[in-house]
Wavefront OBJ file of the C-alpha trace (Angstrom):
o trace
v 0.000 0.000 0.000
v 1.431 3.596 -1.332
v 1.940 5.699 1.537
v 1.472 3.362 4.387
v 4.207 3.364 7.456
v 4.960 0.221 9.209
v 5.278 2.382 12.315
v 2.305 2.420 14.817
v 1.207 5.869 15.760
v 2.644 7.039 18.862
v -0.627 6.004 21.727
v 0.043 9.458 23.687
v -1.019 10.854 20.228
v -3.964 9.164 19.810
v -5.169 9.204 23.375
v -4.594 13.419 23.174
v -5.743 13.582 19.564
v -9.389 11.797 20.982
v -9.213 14.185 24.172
v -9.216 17.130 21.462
v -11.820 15.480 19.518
v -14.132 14.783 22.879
v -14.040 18.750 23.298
v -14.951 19.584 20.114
v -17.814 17.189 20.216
v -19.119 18.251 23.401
v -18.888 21.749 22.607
v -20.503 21.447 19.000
v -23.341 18.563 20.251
v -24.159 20.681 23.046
v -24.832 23.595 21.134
v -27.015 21.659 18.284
v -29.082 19.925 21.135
v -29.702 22.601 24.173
v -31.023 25.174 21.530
v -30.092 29.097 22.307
v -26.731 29.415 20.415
v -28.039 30.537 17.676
v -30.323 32.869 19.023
v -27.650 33.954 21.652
v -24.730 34.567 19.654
v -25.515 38.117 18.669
v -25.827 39.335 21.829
v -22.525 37.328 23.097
v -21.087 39.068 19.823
v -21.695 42.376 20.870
v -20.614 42.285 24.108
v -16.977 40.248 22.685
v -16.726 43.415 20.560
v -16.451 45.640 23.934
v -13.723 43.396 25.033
v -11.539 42.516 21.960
v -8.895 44.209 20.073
v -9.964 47.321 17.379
v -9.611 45.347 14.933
v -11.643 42.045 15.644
v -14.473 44.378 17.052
v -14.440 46.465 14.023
v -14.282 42.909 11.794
v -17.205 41.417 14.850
v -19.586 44.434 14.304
v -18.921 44.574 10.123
v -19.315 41.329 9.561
v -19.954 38.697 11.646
v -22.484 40.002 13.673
v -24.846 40.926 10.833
v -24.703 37.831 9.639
v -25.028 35.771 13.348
v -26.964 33.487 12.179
v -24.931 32.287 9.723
v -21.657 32.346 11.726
v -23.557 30.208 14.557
v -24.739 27.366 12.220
v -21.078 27.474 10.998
v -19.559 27.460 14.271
v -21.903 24.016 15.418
v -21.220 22.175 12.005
v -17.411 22.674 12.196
v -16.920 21.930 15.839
v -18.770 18.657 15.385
v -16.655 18.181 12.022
v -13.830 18.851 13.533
v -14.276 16.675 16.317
v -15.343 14.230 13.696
v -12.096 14.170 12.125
v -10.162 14.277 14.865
v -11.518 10.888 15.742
v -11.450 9.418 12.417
v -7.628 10.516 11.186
v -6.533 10.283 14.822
v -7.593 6.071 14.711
v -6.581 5.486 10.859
v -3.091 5.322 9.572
v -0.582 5.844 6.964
v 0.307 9.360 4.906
v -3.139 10.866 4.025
v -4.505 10.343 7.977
v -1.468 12.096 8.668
v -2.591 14.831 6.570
v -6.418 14.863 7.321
v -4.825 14.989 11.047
v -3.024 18.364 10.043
v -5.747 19.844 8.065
v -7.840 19.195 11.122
v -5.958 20.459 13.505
v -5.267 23.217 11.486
v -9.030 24.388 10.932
v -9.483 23.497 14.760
v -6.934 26.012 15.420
v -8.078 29.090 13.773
v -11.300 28.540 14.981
v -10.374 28.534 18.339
v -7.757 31.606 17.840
v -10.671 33.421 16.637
v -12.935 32.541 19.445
v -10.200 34.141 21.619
v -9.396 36.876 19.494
v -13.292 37.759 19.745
v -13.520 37.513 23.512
v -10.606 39.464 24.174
v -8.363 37.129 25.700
v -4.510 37.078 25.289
v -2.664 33.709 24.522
v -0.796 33.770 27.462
v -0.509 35.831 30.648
v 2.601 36.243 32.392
v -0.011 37.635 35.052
v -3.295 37.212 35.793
v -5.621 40.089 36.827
v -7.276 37.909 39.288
v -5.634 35.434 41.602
v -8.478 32.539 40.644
v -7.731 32.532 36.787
v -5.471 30.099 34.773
v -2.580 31.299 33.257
v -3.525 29.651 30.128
v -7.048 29.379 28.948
v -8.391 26.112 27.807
v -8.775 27.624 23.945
v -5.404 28.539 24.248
v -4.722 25.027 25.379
v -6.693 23.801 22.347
v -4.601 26.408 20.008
v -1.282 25.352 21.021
v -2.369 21.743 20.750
v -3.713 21.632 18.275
v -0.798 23.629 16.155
v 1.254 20.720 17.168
v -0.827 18.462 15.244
v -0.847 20.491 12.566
v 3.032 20.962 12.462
v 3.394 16.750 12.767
v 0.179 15.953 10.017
v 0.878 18.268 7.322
v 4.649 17.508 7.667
v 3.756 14.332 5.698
v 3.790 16.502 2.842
v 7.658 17.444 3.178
v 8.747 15.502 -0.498
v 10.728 12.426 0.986
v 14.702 13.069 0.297
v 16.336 10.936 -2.113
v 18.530 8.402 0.048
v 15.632 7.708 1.905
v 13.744 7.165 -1.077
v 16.576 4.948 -2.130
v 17.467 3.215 0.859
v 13.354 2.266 1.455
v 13.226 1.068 -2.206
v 15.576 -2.075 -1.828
v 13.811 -5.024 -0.655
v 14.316 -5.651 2.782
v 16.961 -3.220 3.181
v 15.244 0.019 5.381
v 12.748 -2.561 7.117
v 15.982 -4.553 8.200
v 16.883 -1.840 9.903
v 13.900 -0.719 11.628
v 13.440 2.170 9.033
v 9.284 2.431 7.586
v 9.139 1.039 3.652
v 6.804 2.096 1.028
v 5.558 -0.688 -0.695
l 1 2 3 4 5 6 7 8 9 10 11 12 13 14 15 16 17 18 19 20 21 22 23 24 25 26 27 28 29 30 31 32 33 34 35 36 37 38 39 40 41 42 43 44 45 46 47 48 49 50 51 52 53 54 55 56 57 58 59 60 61 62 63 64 65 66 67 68 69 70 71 72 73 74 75 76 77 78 79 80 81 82 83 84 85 86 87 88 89 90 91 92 93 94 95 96 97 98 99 100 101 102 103 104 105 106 107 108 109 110 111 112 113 114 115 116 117 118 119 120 121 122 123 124 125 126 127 128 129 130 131 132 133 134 135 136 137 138 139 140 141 142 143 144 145 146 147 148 149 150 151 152 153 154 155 156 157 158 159 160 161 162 163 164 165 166 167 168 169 170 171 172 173 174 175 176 177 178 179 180 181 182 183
């Protein structure tokens, strides 16, 4: 099979890949099922846009909030879509799970970068303003996370060098030595 490693995947990586996906899940089911997102998000919107940056309120009050409705139905489908394919690519193997990892991970990311940059939070604190808060919030967390899956899945795409290439493509010669062959 084209693409396939004879190296299992890492089980930390799966077990934290499936933690990410049980977020997104939760987060994206709870929203279809309890009812009130969408009709709440405008109003969560608005306030965000006292709190964030210039530029994300001016980008929150243009165009996202006149559109809520949209933007909500958006949010629930690709947090239970991502959380889908965080359990799928995390479970399957070889080169293009690697990549549908990354890709992801990636879209998980920038969603929940922009659900920071909209609330005003920073990505880190070197301080908190109150003694009871966390240093790092749980979408930073999820960021940073989940930009380390990105960086490992779409690092499949790096074009294999050529002694690899021609070291893996004598039979029995990489696998002999513990190295992954293409078949």
């Amino acid at each position: 099979m084209r693409g396939m490693t004879a190296t299992p995947r890492s089980p930390f990586l799966v077990f934290a890949a499936l933690v990410v996906a049980y977020e997104w899940l939760v987060s994206g089911l709870s929203k279809a099922t309890h009812g009130g997102f969408v009709a709440g998000l405008p109003a969560q919107l608005h306030a965000d846009a006292k709190e964030s940056g210039a530029t994300y309120a001016r980008l929150l009050r243009d165009v996202v909030i006149p559109h809520a409705h949209l933007f909500a139905v958006l949010v629930v489908v690709g947090e239970i879509a991502v959380g889908a394919g965080f359990v799928v690519f995390a479970l399957a193997r070889g080169r293009a799970a690697r990549v549908g990892l990354g890709t992801v991970a990636l879209v998980g990311a920038s969603m929940t970068l922009n659900f920071q940059l909209a609330a005003g939070q920073p990505l880190f604190r070197l301080l908190t303003p109150d003694v009871f808060d966390e240093g790092v919030s749980l979408d930073a967390l999820l960021t940073l996370l989940q930009l380390g899956f990105a960086v490992y899945g779409l690092a499949a795409l790096r074009p294999q060098s050529a002694m690899k290439r021609l070291w893996t493509s004598r039979p029995g010669v990489g696998a002999a030595n513990g190295l992954s062959t293409t078949a």
